[in-house]
C-alpha positions as CSV (number, residue, x, y, z in Angstrom):
1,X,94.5,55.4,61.0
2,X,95.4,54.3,64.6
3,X,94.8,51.7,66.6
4,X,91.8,52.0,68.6
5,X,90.3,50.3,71.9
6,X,87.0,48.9,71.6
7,X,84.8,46.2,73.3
8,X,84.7,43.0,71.9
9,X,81.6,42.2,69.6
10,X,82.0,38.3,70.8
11,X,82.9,38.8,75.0
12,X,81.9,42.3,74.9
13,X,84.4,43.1,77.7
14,X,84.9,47.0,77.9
15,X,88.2,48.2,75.6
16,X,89.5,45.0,75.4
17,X,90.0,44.6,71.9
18,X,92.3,46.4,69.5
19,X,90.5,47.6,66.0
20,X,93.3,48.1,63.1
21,X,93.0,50.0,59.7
22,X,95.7,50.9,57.3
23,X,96.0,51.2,53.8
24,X,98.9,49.4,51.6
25,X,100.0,49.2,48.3
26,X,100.9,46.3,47.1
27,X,103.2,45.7,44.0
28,X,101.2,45.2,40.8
29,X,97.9,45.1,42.3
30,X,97.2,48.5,43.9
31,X,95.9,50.0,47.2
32,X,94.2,47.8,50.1
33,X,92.7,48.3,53.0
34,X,93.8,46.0,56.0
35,X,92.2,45.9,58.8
36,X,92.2,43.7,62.0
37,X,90.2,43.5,65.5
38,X,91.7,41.4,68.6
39,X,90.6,41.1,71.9
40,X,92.8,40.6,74.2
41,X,90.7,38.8,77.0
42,X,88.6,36.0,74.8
43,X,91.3,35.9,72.0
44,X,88.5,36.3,69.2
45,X,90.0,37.4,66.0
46,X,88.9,39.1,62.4
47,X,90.7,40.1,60.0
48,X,89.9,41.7,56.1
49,X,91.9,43.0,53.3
50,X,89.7,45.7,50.5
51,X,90.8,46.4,47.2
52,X,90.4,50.0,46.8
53,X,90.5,49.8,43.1
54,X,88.3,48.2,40.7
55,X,89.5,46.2,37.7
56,X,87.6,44.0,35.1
57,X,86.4,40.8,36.1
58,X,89.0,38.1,35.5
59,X,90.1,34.4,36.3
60,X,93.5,33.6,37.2
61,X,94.8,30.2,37.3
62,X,97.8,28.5,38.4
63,X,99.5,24.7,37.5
64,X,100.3,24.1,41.5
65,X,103.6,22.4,41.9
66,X,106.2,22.1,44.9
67,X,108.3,25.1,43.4
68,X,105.7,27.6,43.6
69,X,104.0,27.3,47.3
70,X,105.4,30.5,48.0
71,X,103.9,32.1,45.3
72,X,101.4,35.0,46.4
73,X,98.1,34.9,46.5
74,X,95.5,38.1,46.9
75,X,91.6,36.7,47.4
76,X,89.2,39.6,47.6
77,X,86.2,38.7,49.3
78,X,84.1,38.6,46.3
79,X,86.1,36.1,44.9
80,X,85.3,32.3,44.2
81,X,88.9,30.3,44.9
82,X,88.6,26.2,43.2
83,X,90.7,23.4,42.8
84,X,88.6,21.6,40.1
85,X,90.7,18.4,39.9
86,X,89.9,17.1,43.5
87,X,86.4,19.4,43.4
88,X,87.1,21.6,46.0
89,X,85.5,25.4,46.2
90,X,84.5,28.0,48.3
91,X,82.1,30.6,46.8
92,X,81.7,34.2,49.1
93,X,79.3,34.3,51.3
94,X,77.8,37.6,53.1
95,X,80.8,37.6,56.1
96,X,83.4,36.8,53.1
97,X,86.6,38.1,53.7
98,X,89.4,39.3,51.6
99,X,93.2,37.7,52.6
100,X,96.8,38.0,51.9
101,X,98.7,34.6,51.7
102,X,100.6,32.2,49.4
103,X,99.7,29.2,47.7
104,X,100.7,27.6,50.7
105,X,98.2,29.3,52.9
106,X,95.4,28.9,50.7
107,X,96.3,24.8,50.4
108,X,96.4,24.9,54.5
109,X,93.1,27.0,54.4
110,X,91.4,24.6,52.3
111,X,92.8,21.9,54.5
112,X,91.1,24.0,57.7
113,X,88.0,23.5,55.9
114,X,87.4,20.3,55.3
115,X,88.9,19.4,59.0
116,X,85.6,21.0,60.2
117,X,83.4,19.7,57.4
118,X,84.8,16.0,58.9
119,X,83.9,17.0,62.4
120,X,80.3,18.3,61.3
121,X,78.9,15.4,59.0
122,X,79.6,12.2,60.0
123,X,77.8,10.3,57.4
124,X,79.7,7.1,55.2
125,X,80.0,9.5,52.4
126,X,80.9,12.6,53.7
127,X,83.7,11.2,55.4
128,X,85.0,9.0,52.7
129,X,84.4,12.1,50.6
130,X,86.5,14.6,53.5
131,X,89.6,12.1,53.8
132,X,90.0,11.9,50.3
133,X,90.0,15.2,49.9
134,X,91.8,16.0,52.8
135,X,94.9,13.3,51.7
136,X,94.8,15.4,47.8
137,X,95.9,18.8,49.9
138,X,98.6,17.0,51.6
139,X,99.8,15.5,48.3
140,X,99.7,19.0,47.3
141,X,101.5,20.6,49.7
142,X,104.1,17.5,49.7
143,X,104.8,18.2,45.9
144,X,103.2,14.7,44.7
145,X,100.6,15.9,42.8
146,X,99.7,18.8,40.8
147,X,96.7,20.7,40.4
148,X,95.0,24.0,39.4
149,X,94.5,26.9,41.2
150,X,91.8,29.0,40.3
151,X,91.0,32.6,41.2
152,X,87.2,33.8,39.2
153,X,86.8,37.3,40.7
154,X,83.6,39.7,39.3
155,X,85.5,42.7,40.2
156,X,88.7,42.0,39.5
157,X,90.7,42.4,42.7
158,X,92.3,39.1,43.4
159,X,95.2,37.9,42.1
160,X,98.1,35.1,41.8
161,X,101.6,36.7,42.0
162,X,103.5,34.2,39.8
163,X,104.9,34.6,36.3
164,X,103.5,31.2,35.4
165,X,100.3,33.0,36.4
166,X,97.6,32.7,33.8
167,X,94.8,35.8,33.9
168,X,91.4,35.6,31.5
169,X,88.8,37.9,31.1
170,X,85.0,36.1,32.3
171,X,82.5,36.6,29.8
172,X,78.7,38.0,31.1
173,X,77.8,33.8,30.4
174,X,80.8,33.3,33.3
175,X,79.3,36.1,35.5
176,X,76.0,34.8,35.8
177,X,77.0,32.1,37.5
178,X,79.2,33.6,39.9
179,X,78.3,34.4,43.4
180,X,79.9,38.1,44.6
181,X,79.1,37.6,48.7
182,X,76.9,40.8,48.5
183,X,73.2,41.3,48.7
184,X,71.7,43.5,45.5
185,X,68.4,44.7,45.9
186,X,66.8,45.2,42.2
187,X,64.5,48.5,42.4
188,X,63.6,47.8,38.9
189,X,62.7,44.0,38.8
190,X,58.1,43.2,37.7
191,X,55.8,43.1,40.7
């Protein structure tokens, strides 16, 4: 699909942002759906990536060391992304989106994170709590400590991209627990 002009949903100036959609394949994972809108004027930006394909639901992992930053990293936006060993996670929400990057990028995104959860809470704890966590990524990312990387994903479309890669099936017990990012409406639950 070609670009198209549109008006931004954020500055709503006329044809000033450019809407994106393609499809890709990607190498042992299947067919995706990018797409991207940029305006031009305020600089707002949005980005997702769709798996076209459905899998089983699966947990991938991955020991984090300084040789495998590069590895890559698919995050659909159903997908719940932890470092359990520092207790760090990020569960999909409703305006979850789905991204490309390396084990580098997700570090840098969890990093993003907790910058703004520092500027938001200014409690004793929280901060104490932030910097702590925020030093652990930049040991990770400085190759002085490793951790676990873990992917759980209800419809299977994520994935690590790494030989040392480890991929599980979750049991129903697992997938109760997990949160998708999408609102079901149960026709059939008791009044």
């Amino acid at each position: 699909m070609p670009e198209m002009r549109m008006d931004c949903p954020v500055c709503h100036k006329k044809n000033s942002a450019i809407s994106d959609t393609k499809t890709v394949k990607i190498p042992y994972f299947g067919e995706v759906m990018e797409s991207s809108i940029i305006c031009e004027a305020c600089g707002f930006k949005h980005s997702d990536v769709m798996s076209l394909e459905q899998h089983d639901p699966a947990r991938h992992s991955l020991k984090i060391n300084k040789d495998n930053l590069s590895s890559r990293v698919i995050r659909s936006q159903s997908a719940t992304v932890s470092i359990p060993e520092i207790g760090i996670k990020v569960e999909p929400g409703p305006k979850s989106q789905g991204y490309v990057s390396n084990v580098e990028g997700v570090i840098v995104r969890f990093k993003d994170a907790t910058q703004r959860a520092l500027t938001l809470f200014d409690d004793e704890e929280s901060q104490s709590n932030g910097k702590k966590v925020f030093n652990e990524l930049d040991k990770i990312l400085n190759g002085d400590l490793e951790v676990t990387l873990i992917i759980d994903d209800p419809f299977g479309q994520s994935k690590i991209m790494d030989l040392k890669s480890v991929e599980t099936h979750l049991s129903e017990e697992e997938l109760k627990h997990l949160k998708t990012g999408f609102t079901i409406i149960d026709n059939d639950s008791e009044e």
